[in-house]
C-alpha positions in Angstrom: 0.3 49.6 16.6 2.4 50.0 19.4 5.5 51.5 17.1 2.5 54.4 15.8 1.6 54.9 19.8 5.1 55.5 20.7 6.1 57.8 18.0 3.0 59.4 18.8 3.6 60.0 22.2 7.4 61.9 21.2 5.7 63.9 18.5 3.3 65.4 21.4 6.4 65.4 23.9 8.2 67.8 21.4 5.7 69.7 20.7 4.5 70.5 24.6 8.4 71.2 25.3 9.1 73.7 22.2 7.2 76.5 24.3 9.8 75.8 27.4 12.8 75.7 25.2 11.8 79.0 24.2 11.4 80.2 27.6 14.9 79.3 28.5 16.9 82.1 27.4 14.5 84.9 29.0 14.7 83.1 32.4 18.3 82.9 32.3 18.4 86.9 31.3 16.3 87.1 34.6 18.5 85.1 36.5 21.4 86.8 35.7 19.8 90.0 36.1 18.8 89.3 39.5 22.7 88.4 40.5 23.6 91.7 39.0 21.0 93.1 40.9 21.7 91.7 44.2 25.5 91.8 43.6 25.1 95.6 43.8 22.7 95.3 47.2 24.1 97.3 50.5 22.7 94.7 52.6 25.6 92.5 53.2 23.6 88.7 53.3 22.0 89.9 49.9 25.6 91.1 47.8 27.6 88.0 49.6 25.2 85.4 48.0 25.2 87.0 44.7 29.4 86.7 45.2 29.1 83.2 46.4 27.2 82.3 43.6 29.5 83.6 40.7 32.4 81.9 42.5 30.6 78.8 41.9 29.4 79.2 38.4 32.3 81.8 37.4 30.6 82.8 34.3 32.7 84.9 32.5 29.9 86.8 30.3 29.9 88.6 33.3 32.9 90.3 32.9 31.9 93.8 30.7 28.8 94.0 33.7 30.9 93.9 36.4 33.4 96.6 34.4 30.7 99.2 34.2 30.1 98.1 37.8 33.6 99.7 38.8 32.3 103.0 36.9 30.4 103.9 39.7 30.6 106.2 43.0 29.9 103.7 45.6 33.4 102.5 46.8 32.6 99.6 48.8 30.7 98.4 45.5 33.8 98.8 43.4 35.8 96.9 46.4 33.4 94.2 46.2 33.8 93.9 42.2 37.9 94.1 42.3 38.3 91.5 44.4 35.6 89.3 42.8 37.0 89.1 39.5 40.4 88.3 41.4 39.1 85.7 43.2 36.5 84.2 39.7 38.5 85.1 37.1 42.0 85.0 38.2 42.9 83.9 34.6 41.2 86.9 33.2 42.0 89.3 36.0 44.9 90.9 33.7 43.1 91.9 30.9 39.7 92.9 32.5 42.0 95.7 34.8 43.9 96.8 31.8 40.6 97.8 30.0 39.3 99.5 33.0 42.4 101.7 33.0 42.2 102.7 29.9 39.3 104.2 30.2 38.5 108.2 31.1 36.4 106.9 34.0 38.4 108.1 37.4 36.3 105.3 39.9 37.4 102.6 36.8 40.9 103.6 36.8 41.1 103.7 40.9 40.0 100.2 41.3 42.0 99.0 38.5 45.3 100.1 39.9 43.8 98.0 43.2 43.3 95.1 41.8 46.5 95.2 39.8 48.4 95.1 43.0 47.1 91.6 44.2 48.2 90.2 40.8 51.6 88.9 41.1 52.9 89.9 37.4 56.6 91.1 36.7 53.9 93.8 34.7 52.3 95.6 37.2 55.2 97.9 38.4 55.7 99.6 34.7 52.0 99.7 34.6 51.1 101.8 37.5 54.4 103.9 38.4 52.7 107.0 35.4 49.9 107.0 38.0 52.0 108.3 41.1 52.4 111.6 39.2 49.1 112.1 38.0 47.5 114.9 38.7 44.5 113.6 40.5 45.4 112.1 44.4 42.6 109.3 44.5 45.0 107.9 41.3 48.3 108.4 43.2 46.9 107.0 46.0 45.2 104.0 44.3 49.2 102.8 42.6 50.8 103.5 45.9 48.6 100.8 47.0 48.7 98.7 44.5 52.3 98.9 44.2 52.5 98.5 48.3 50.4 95.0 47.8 53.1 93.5 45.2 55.9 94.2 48.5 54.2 93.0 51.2 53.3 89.6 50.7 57.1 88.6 50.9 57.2 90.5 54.6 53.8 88.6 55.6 55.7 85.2 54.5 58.7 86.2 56.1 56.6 87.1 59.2 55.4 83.7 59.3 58.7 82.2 58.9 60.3 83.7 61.6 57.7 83.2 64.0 57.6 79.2 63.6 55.8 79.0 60.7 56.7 77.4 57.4 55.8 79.8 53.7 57.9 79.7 50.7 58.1 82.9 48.2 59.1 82.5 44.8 61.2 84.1 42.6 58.6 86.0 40.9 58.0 87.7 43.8 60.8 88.4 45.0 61.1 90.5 41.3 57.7 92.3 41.7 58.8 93.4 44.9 62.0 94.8 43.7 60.1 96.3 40.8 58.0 98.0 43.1 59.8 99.7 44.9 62.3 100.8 42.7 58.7 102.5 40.7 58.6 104.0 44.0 62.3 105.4 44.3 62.2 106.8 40.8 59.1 108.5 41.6 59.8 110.2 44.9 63.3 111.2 43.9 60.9 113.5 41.0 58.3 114.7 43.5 60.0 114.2 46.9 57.0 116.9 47.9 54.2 114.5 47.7 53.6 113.8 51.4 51.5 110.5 50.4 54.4 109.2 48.6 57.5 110.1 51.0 55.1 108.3 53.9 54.7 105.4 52.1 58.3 104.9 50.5 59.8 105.6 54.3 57.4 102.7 55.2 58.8 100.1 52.8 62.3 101.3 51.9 65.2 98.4 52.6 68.2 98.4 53.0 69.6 99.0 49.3 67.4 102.1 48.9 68.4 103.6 51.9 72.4 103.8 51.1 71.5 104.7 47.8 69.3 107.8 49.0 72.1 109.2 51.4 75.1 108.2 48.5 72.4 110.8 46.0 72.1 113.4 49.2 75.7 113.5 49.7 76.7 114.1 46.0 73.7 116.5 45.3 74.6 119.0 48.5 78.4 118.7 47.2 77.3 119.6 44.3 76.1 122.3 45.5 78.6 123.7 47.6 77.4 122.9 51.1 79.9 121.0 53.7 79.1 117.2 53.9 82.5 115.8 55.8 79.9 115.7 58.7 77.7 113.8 57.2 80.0 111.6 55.7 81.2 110.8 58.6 77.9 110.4 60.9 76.4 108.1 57.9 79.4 105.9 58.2 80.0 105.5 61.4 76.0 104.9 62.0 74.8 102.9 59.1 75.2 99.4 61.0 72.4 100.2 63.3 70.4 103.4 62.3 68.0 103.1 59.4 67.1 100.5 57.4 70.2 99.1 58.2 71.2 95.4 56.9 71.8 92.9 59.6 75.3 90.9 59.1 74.1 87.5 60.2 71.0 86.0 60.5 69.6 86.0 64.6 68.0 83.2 66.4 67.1 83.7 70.1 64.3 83.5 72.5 62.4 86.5 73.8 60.5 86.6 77.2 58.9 90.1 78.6 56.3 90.8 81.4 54.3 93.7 81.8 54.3 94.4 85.6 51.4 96.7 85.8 49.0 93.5 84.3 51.1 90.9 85.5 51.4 89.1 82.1 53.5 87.5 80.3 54.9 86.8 76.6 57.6 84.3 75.1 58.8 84.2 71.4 61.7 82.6 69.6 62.7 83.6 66.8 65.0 82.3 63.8 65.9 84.5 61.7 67.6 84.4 58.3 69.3 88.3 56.9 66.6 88.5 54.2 63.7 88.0 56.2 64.7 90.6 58.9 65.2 92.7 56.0 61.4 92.4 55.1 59.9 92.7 58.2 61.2 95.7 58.6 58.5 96.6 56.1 55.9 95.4 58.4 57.5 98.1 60.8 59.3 95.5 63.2 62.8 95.1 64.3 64.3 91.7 64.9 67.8 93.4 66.2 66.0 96.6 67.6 64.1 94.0 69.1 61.6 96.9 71.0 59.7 99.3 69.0 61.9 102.1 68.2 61.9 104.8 65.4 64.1 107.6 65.9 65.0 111.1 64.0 68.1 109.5 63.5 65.9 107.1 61.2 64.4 109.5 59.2 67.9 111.2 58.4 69.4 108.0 57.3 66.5 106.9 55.3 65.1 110.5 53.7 68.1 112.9 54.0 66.6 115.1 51.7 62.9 114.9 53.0 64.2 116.4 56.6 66.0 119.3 55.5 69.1 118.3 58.0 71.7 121.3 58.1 75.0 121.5 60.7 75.0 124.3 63.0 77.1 125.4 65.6 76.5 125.2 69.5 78.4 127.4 71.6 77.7 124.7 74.8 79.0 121.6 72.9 82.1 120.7 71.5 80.3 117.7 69.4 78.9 118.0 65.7 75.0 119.1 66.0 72.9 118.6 62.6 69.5 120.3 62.8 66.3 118.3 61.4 62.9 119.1 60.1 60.6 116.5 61.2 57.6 118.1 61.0 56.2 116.0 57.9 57.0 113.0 59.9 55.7 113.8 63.5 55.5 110.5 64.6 57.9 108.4 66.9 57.4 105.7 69.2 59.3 103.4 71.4 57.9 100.2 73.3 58.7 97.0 74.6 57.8 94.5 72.5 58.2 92.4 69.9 56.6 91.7 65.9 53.1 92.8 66.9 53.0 92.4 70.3 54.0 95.4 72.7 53.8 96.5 75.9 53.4 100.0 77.1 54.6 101.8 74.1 55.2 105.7 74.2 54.7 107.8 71.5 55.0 111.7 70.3 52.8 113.0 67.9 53.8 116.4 67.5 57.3 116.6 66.6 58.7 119.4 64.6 62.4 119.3 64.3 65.4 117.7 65.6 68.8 117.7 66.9 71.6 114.9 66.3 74.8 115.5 68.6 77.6 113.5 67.4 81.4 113.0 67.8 82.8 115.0 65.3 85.7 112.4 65.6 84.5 109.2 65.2 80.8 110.2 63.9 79.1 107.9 66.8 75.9 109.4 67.0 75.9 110.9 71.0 72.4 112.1 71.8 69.4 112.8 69.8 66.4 115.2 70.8 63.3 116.1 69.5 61.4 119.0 70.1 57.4 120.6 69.3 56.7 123.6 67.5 57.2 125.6 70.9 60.7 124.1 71.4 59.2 122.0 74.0 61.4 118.8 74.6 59.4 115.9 73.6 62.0 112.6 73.4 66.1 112.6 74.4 67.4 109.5 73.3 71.7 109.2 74.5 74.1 106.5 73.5 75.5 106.2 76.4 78.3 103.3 75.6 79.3 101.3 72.5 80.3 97.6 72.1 83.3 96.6 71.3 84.8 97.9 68.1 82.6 101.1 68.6 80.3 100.5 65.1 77.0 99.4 67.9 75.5 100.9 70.6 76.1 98.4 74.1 73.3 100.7 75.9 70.8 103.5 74.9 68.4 105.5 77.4 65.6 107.2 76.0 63.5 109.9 78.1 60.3 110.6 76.8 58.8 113.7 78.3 56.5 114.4 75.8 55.0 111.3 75.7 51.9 109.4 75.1 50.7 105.9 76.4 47.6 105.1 74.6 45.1 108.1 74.7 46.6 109.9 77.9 49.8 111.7 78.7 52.9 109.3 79.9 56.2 110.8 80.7 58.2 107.3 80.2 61.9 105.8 80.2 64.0 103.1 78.6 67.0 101.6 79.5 68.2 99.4 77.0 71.5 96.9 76.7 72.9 95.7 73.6 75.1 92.8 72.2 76.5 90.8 69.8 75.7 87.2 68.3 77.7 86.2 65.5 78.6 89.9 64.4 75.1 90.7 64.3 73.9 93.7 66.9 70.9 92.4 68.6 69.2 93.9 72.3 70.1 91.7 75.8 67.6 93.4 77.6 65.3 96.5 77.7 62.9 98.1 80.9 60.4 100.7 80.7 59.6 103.3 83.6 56.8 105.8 84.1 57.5 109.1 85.5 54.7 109.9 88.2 54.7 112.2 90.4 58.8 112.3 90.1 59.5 109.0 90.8 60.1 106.1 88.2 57.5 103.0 88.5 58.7 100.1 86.6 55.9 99.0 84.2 57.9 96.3 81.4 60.9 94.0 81.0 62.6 91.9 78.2 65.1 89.8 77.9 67.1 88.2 75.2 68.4 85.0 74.9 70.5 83.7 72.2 70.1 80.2 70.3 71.8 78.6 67.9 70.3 78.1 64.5 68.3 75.5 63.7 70.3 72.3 62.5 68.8 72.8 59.2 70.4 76.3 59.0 74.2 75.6 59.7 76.1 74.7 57.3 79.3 72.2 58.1 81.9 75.1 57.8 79.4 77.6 60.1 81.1 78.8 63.6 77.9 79.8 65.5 78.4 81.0 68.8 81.5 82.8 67.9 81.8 87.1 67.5 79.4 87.4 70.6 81.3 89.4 73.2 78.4 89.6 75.7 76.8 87.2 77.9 73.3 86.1 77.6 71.1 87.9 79.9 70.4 84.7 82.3 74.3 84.1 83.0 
């Protein structure tokens, strides 16, 4: 009797659950349309918690949703999808981008060459350098980008490094990155109009790129009949500290400024291997520079043809004088500083061509100036002495006339010393002035100091300390 009850008993379980069984699939088609639904919301508490809940259920059935998803207008939707299905579906990622470029939608094919650019994939470079010519900028636009987010991750590590911090790259990135840009090289050298592109490629170009671009210059205005034993000589007797120019030796030293008008203070050291400083440079930062400093001598080095330069005569100087359209790159700064930190930096906005005085003997770059539209002085930067050996400036004085500090007019001044640490150019000390009312007001001050490398650095056969002819700034 008791075996009869029982069975009983499951025979009217089963049948009571059947109904909810058959409910199942309907509430989960309205659970999931909900997190579609919310997913797409404006309101920021209502889209994160649909994102925080396919993170933790990373159900991948969601995958041709969120596809039509980046079909749409609404940008910051698209945004929020991209980076979602990188951060859910990292093993999917690939394949779900590559079907969104392929398709005729324009908002499908933007966010896909995003999200391309935050996979690390010796890929991605082939796949988006078509898009920097295509006809429609949002496109161009979108693979600059991605292609910019396969180089910089190497800077940020190196960033880290040199600051204190421990990061390791790998070799895979290290080959993205040098896929990417040479994707960009090979398409500015076919459009070198696109203003987009020549920003972004002046941004990130290193040191390789850079030679490379006035070795092409050279030969192509041979070529073509025009008179380069100027140039020739100005790029070789320049290229150890103007441009995107590769250190020698790695650099390990401590920096200490103070900005008078706040009364504060800053202290960084630094170690420093050649690689690293090459990739910072990336970030826009200097480790032998040390200040913030980007001349018209920079752009020359590192865009010869984007700056039109031409030699002309100058009836009140016996030095060479190359003339330079800056226009397309109007900014310039200079400030003291360091990485991201910087006090009272100057900068000119407005600048529309260039002059670059040199000795027509040696090539050693003299004097530099920069003017506005109006042929207004805006910046005079002079070499006034060089360090032994004559290939690195021992002190440079920059005038800023033109000038702006922040959102009002500054007329400011730099006087910077330079000096060696195992062969490696690297500043001792730099002070900036204001002009006001004709007199100069000191407003910041670095110094140098040089270290040796860390003991994990030397190696047993490694001289450090030797090849510095100058003294550190405390002695």
């Amino acid at each position: 009797m008791f075996q009869r009850s029982s069975w009983l008993l499951l025979a009217l379980a089963l049948v009571v659950c059947l109904p909810l069984a058959g409910d199942e699939p309907g509430k989960i088609d309205r659970i999931r349309a909900d997190l579609l639904r919310d997913l797409q919301a404006p309101e920021p508490p209502t889209h994160q918690r649909a994102v925080e809940q396919i993170l933790l259920n990373r159900d991948a059935t969601l995958l041709p949703d969120l596809e039509q998803f980046l079909t749409r207008k609404d940008s910051s939707l698209r945004r929020r999808v991209t980076m979602l299905v990188l951060r859910a579906f990292p093993d999917q990622a690939f394949n779900f981008f590559a079907r969104c470029l392929a398709t005729d939608n324009v908002h499908s094919q933007e966010a896909a060459a995003h999200g391309f650019g935050y996979i690390s994939d010796t890929r991605i470079a082939k796949i988006l350098e078509p898009l920097l010519g295509h006809p429609e900028r949002l496109l161009r636009v979108a693979a600059m980008r991605g292609l910019q987010s396969q180089i910089l991750p190497q800077s940020q590590l190196a960033f880290r490094r040199v600051s204190g911090g421990e990061a390791e790259q790998t070799a895979k990135m290290t080959r993205c990155k040098v896929l990417a840009l040479d994707a960009i090289e090979r398409a500015y050298q076919s459009n070198p109009t696109d203003a987009d592109l020549s920003r972004m490629r002046l941004r990130l170009l290193d040191s390789r790129i850079s030679a490379t671009s006035r070795e092409k210059w050279i030969s192509a205005s041979a070529a073509a009949g025009k008179d380069v034993a100027g140039f020739r000589k100005l790029f070789n007797a320049n290229e150890g500290w103007v441009g995107r120019a590769r250190p020698p030796a790695r650099l390990d030293y401590n920096f200490s400024m103070v900005n008078f008008a706040s009364d504060s203070s800053k202290e960084i050291e630094i170690h420093a291997k050649v690689e690293d400083m090459e990739s910072i440079r990336m970030m826009g930062y200097d480790l032998d520079r040390v200040i913030h400093l980007r001349t018209a001598a920079d752009l020359l080095f590192c865009t010869p043809s984007g700056t039109l330069p031409e030699s002309v005569s100058d009836s009140d100087s016996d030095s060479g004088v190359i003339l330079l359209q800056v226009s397309g790159f109007p900014f310039r700064h200079a400030g003291i500083g360091l990485l991201n930190i910087s006090y009272w930096e100057g900068t000119i906005r407005n600048a529309d061509h260039a002059r670059i005085h040199f000795d027509v003997d040696s090539g050693r770059i003299i004097e530099e100036s920069i003017f506005d539209d109006s042929g207004q002085l805006l910046w005079k930067l002079e070499v006034k002495s060089w360090l032994e050996g004559g290939r690195y400036p021992a002190r440079i004085k920059l005038d800023m006339p033109g000038g702006r500090c922040g959102a009002r007019a500054a007329h400011l001044r730099f006087d910077l010393t330079y000096q060696l640490s195992r062969g490696a150019w690297v500043l001792k000390q730099g002070t900036t002035m204001e002009v006001v009312d004709a007199e100069e007001e000191i407003r910041a001050h670095c110094e140098v100091d040089l270290l040796p490398p860390p003991e994990s650095e030397v190696a047993p056969e490694d001289s450090s300390g030797q090849g510095s002819d100058a003294a550190t700034p405390r002695e």
